[in-house]
C-alpha positions in Angstrom: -34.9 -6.6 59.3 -33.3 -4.7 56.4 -33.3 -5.6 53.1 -30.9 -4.6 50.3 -32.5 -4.6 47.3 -30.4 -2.1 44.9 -26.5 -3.2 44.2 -24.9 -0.8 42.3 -21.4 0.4 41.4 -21.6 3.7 42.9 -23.3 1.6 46.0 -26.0 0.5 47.6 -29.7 1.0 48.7 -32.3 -1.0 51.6 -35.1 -0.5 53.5 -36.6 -1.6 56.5 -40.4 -1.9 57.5 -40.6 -0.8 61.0 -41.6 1.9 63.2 -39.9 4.7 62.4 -37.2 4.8 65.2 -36.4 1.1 65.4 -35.8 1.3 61.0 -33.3 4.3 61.3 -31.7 2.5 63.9 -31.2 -0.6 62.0 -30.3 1.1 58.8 -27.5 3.3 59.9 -26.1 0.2 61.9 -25.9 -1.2 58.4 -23.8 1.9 57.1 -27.1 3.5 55.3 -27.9 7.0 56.0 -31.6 8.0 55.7 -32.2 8.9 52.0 -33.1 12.6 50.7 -36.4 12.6 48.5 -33.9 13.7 45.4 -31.8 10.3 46.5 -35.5 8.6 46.4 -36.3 10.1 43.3 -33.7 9.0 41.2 -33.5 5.5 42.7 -37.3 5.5 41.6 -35.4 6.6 37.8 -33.0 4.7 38.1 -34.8 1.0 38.7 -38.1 2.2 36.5 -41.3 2.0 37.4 -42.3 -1.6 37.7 -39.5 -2.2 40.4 -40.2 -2.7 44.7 -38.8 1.2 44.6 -40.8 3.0 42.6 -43.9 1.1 44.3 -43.2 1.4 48.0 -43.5 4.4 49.9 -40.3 5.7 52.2 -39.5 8.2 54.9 -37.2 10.7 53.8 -34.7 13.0 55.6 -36.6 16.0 54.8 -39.3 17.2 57.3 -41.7 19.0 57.6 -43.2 22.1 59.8 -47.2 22.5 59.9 -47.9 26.0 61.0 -51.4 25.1 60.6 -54.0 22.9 59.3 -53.6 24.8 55.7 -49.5 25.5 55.4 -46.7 24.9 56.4 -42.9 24.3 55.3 -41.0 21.7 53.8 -37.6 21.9 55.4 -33.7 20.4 55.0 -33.5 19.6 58.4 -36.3 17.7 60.6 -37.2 18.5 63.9 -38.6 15.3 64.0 -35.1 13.4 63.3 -33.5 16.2 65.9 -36.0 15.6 68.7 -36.6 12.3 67.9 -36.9 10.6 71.3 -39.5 13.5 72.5 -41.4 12.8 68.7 -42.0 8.8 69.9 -44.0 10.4 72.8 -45.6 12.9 71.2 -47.7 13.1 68.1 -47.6 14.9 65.9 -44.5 16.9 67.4 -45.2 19.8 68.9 -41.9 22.6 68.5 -41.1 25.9 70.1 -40.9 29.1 67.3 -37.2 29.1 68.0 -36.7 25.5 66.9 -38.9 26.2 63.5 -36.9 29.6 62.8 -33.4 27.3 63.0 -35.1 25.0 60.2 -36.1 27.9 57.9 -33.0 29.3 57.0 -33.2 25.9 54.3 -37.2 25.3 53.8 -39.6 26.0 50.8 -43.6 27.3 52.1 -46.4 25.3 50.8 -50.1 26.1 51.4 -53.1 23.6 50.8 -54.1 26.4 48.2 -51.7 24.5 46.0 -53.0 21.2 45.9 -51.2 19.5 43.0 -47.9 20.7 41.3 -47.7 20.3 37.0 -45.3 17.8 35.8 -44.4 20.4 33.3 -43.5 23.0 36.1 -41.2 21.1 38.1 -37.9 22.6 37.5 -39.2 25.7 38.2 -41.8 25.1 40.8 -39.9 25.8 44.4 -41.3 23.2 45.9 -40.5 20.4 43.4 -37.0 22.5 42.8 -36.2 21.8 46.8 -37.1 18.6 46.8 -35.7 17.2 43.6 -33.1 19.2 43.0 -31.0 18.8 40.1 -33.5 15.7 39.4 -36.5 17.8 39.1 -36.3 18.1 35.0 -35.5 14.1 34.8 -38.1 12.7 36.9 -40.9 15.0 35.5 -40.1 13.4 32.3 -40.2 10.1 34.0 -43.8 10.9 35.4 -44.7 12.2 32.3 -43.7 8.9 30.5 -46.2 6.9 33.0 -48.7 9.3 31.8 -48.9 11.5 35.3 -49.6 15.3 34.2 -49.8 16.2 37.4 -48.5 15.5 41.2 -50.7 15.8 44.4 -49.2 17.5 47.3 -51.2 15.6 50.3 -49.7 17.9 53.5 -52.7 19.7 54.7 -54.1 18.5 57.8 -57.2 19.1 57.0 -59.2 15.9 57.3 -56.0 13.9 58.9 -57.2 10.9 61.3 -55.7 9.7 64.2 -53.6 12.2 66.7 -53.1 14.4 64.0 -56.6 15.8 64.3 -55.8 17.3 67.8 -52.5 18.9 66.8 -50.9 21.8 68.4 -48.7 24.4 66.3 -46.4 24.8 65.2 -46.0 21.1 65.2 -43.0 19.2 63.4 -43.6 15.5 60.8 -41.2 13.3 59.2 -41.5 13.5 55.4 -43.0 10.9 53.8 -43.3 9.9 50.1 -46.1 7.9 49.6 -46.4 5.4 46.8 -50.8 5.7 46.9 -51.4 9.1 45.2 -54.2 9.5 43.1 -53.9 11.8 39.6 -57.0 14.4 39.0 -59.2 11.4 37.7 -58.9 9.7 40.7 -56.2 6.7 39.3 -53.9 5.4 41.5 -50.6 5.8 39.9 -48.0 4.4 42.5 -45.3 6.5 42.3 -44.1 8.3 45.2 -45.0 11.9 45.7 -44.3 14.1 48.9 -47.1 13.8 51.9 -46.4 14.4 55.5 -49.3 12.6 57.3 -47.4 9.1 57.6 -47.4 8.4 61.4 -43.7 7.7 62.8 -45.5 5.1 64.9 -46.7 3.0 62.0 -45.7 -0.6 62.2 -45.9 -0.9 58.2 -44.0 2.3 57.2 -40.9 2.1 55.2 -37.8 3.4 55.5 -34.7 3.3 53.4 -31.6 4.5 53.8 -28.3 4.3 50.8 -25.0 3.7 51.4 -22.3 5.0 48.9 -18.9 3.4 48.0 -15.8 5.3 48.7 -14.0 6.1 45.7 
């Protein structure tokens, strides 16, 4: 079932808890289209930090390319979302090098090498930059008013349970901004920061989409 749970004068934002396929179904019957991680980010701004969501995580419309268990790319387009009947069968999705070089031409690399990002370098960090966009600056501050100094980047695969520990490669996940990341000291500090090991098969993933008014 999806939920609306942001009104708002430039429009509106849901989610659904659902396998991944059934909730993007759902939402864009509803008129949502699956929200970016910028989109998710200043939602998360916008409703503060205490509010359902800044403290849920959510698939986003990014994905994201493991070339291995180390690196990969972050990507505008998901092969995932593309493919996504053969990615219900298959997990993690396994791609062709043809499909990942069409995804590149808008992607930013990230290696397990970099395994949390500064709050004070996200407007200049590529990663951050491509996620967040012209929100990087604004919700480094926010994080930085919650006390965060730094954010986790959870995408290796190094470690990852279920089918991901028998992936093939190049293989293709849904972004996922989890709401569970730990800071340097080991706090929980529930506020959603980029990882791509949320299964698309997971009965208690979220997903929300936003819907904007016409002017």
């Amino acid at each position: 079932m999806v939920f609306c749970d942001i009104h708002r004068e430039w429009g509106r934002s849901a989610f659904e808890d659902s396998p991944f396929p059934i909730a993007k179904k759902h939402l864009e019957e509803k008129g949502y289209k699956i929200i970016t991680a910028q989109e998710a980010a200043e939602i998360v701004m916008m409703s503060g930090p205490a509010q359902l969501a800044a403290r849920r995580g959510t698939f986003v419309s990014e994905g994201v390319i493991h070339l291995n268990k180390r690196q990969g790319y972050l990507t505008r387009k998901s092969l995932v979302m593309l493919n996504l009947t053969k990615a219900c069968k298959q997990c993690p999705l396994f791609v062709q090098k043809k499909q990942v070089d069409e995804v590149l031409q808008d992607s930013v690399k990230f290696s397990i090498n970099q395994p949390y990002i500064p709050i004070k370098r996200f407007n200049e960090d590529p990663i951050t930059v491509f996620l967040f966009g012209q929100q990087a600056r604004n919700y480094s501050d926010f994080l930085s008013d919650q006390g965060v100094r730094k954010m986790p980047l959870p995408l290796s695969l190094d470690g990852a349970g279920s089918c991901y520990g028998n992936a093939r490669f190049p293989a293709a996940a849904q972004l996922w901004l989890d709401n569970n990341a730990r800071d340097e000291f080991g706090r929980y500090y529930g506020l959603l920061v980029p990882s791509g090991l949320q299964s698309i098969y997971d009965n208690y993933a979220s997903f929300r989409g936003i819907h904007y008014y016409k002017k």
